[in-house]
N, CA, C and O atoms as CSV, one atom per row, in Angstrom:
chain,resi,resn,atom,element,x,y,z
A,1,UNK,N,N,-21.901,29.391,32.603
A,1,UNK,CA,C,-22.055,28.088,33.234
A,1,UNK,C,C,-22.313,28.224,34.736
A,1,UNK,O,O,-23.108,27.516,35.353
A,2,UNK,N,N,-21.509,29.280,35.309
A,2,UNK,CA,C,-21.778,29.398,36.871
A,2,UNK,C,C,-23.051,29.883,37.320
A,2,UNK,O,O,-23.536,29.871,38.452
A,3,UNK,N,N,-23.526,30.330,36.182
A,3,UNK,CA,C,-24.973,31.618,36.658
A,3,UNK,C,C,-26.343,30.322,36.585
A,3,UNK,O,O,-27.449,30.248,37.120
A,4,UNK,N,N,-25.721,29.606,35.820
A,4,UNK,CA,C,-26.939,28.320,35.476
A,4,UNK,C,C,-27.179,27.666,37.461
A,4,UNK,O,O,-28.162,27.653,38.203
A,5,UNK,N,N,-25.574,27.177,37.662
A,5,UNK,CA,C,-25.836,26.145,38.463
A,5,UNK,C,C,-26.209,27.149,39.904
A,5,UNK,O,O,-27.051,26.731,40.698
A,6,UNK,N,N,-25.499,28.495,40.148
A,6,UNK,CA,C,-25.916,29.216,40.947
A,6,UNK,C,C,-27.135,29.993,41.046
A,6,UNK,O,O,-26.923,31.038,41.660
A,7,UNK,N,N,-28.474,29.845,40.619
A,7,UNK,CA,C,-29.664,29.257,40.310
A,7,UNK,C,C,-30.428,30.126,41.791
A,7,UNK,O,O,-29.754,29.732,42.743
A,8,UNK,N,N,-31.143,30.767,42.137
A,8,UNK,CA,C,-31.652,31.175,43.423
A,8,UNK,C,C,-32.541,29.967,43.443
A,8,UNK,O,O,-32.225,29.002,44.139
A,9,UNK,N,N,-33.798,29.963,42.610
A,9,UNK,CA,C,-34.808,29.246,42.838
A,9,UNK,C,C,-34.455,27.304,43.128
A,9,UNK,O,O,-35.489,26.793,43.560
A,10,UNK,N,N,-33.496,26.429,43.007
A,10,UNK,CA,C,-33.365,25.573,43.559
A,10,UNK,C,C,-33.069,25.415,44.783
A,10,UNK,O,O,-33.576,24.606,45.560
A,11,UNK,N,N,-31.808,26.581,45.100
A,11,UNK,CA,C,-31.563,26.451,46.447
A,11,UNK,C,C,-32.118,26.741,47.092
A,11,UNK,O,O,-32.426,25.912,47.948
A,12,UNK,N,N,-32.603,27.931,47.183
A,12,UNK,CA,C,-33.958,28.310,48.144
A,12,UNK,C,C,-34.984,27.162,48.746
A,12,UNK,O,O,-35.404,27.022,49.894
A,13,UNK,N,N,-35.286,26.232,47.301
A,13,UNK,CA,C,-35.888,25.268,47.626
A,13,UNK,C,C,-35.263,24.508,48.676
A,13,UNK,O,O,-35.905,24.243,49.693
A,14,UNK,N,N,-34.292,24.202,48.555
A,14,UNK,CA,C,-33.526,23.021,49.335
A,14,UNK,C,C,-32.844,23.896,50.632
A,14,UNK,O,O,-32.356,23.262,51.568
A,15,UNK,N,N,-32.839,25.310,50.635
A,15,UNK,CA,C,-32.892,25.991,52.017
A,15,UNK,C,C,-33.965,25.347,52.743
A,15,UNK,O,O,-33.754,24.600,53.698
A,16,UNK,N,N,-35.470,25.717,52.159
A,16,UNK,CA,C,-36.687,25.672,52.822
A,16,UNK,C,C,-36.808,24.209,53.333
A,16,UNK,O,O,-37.137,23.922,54.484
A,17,UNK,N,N,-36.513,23.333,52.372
A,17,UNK,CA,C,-36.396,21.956,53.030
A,17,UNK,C,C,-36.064,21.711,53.973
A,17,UNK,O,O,-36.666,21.092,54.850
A,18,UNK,N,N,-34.723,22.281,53.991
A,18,UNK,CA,C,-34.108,22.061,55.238
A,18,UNK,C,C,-34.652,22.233,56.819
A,18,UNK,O,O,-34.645,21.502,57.810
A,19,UNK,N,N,-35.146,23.645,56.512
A,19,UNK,CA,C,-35.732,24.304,57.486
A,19,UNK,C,C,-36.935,23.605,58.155
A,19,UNK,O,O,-37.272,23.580,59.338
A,20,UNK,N,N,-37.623,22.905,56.784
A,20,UNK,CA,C,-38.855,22.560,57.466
A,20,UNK,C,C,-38.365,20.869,57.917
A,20,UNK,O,O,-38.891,20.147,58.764
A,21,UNK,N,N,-37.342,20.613,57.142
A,21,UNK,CA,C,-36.794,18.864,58.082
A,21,UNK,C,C,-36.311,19.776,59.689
A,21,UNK,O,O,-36.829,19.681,60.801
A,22,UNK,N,N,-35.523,20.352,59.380
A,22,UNK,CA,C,-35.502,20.462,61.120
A,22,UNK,C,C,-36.351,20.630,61.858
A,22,UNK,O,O,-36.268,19.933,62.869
A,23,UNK,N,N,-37.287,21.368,61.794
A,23,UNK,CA,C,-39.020,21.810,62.220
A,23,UNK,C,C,-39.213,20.489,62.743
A,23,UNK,O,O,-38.922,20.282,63.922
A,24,UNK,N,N,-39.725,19.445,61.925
A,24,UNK,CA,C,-40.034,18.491,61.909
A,24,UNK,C,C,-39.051,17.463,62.981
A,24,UNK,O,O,-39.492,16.799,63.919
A,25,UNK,N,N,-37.894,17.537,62.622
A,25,UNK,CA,C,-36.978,16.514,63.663
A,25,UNK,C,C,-37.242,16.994,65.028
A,25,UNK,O,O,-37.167,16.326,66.059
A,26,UNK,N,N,-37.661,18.632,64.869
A,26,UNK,CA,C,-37.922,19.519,66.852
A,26,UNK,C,C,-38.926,18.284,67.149
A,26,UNK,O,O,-38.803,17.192,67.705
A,27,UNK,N,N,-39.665,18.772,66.703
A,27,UNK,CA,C,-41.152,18.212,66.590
A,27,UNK,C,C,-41.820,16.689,66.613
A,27,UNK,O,O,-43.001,16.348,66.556
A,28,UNK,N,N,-40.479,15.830,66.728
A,28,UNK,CA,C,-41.100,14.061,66.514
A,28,UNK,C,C,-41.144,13.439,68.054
A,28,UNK,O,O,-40.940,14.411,68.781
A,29,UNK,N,N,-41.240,12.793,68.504
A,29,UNK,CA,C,-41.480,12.426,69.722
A,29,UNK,C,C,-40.377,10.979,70.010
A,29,UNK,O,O,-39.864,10.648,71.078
A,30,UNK,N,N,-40.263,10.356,68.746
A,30,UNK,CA,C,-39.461,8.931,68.555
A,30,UNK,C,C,-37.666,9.224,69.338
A,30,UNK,O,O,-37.324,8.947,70.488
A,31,UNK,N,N,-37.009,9.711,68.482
A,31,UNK,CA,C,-35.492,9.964,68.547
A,31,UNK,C,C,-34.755,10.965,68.960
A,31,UNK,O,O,-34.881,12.065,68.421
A,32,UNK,N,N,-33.929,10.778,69.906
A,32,UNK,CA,C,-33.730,11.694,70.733
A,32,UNK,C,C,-32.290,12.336,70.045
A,32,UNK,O,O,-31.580,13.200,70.559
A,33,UNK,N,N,-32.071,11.635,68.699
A,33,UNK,CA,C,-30.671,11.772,68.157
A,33,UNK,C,C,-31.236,12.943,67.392
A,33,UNK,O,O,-30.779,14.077,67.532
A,34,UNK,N,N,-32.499,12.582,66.366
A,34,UNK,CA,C,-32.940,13.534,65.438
A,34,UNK,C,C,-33.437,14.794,66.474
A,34,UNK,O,O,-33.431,15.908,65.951
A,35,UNK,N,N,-33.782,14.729,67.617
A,35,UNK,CA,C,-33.838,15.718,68.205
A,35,UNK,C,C,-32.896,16.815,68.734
A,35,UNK,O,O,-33.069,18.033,68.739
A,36,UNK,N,N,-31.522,15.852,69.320
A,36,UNK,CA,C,-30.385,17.014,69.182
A,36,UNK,C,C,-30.148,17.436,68.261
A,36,UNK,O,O,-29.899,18.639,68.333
A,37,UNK,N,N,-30.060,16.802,66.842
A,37,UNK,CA,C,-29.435,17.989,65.854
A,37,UNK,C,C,-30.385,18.768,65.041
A,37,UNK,O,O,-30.124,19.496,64.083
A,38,UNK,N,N,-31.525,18.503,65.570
A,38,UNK,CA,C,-32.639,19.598,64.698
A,38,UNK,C,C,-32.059,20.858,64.683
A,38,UNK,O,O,-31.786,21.402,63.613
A,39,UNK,N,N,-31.784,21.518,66.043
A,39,UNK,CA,C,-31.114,22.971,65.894
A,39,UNK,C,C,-30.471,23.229,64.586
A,39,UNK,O,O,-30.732,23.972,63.640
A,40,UNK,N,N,-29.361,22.200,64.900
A,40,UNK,CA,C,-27.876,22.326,63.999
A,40,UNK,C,C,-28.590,22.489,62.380
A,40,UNK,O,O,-28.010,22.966,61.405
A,41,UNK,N,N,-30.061,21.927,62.416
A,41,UNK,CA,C,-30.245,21.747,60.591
A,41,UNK,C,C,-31.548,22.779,60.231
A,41,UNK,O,O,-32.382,22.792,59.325
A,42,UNK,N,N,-31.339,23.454,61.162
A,42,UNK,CA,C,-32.592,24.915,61.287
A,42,UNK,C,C,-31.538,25.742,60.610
A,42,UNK,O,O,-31.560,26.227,59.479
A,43,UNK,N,N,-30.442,25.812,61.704
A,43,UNK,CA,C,-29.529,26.832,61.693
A,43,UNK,C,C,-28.931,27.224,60.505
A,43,UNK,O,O,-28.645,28.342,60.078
A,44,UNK,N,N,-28.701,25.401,59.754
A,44,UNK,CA,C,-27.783,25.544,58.736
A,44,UNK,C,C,-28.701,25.413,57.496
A,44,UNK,O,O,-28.379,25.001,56.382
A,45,UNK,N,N,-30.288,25.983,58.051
A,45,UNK,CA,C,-30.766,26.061,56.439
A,45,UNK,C,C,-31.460,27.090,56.708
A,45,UNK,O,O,-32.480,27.041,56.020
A,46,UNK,N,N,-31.439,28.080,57.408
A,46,UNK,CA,C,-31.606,29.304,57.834
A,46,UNK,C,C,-30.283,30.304,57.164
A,46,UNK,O,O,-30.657,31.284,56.520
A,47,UNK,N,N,-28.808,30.085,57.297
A,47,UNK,CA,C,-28.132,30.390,57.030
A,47,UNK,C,C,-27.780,30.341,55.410
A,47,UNK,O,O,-27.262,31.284,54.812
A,48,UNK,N,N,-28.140,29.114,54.823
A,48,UNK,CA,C,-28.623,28.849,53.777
A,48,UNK,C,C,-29.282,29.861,53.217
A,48,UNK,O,O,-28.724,30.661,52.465
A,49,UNK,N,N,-30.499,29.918,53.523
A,49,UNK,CA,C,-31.154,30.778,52.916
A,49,UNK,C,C,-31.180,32.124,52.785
A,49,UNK,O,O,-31.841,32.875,52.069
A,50,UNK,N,N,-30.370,32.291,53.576
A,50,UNK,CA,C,-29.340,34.236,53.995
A,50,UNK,C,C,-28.919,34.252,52.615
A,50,UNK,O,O,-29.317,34.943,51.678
A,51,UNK,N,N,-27.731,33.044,52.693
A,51,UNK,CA,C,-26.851,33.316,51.771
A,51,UNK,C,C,-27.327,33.154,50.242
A,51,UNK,O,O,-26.835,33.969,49.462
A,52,UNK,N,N,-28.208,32.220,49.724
A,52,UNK,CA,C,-28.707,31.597,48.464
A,52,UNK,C,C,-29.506,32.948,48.264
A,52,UNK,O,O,-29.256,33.359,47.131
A,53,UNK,N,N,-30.218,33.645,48.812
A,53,UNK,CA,C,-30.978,34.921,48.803
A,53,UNK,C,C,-30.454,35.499,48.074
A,53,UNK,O,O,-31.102,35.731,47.053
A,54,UNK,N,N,-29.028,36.063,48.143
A,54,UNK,CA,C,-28.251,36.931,47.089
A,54,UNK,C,C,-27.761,36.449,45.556
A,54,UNK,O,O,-26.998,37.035,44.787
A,55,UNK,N,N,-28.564,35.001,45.359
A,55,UNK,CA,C,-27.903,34.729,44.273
A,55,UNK,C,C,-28.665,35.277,43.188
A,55,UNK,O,O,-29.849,35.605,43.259
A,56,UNK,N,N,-27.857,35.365,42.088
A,56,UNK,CA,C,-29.149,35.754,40.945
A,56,UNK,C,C,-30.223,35.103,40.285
A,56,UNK,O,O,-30.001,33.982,39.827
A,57,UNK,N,N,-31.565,35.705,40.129
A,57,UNK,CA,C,-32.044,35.330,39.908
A,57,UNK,C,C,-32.243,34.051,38.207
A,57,UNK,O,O,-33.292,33.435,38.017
């Protein structure tokens, strides 16, 4: 049951998401809110993807 939900290929997905929403929040010109925490949602889908890396395939 654990090997199902611990899955590489979803999370990865939803690492990369992440990565590329923060990209995107650097990147908007509108909000200066979505702009401070872009870092914070690079970081934490960068880290993400460290970790989801080792899961099995």
């Amino acid at each position: 049951m654990l090997r199902r939900i611990f899955r590489r290929g979803p999370w990865e997905t939803a690492a990369t998401a992440a990565i590329a929403l923060g990209v995107f929040m650097l990147m908007q010109p509108f909000s200066l809110v979505l702009f401070s925490y872009s870092f914070t949602v690079i970081l934490a889908g960068t880290l993400g993807f460290v970790i989801v890396s080792h899961f099995p395939e």
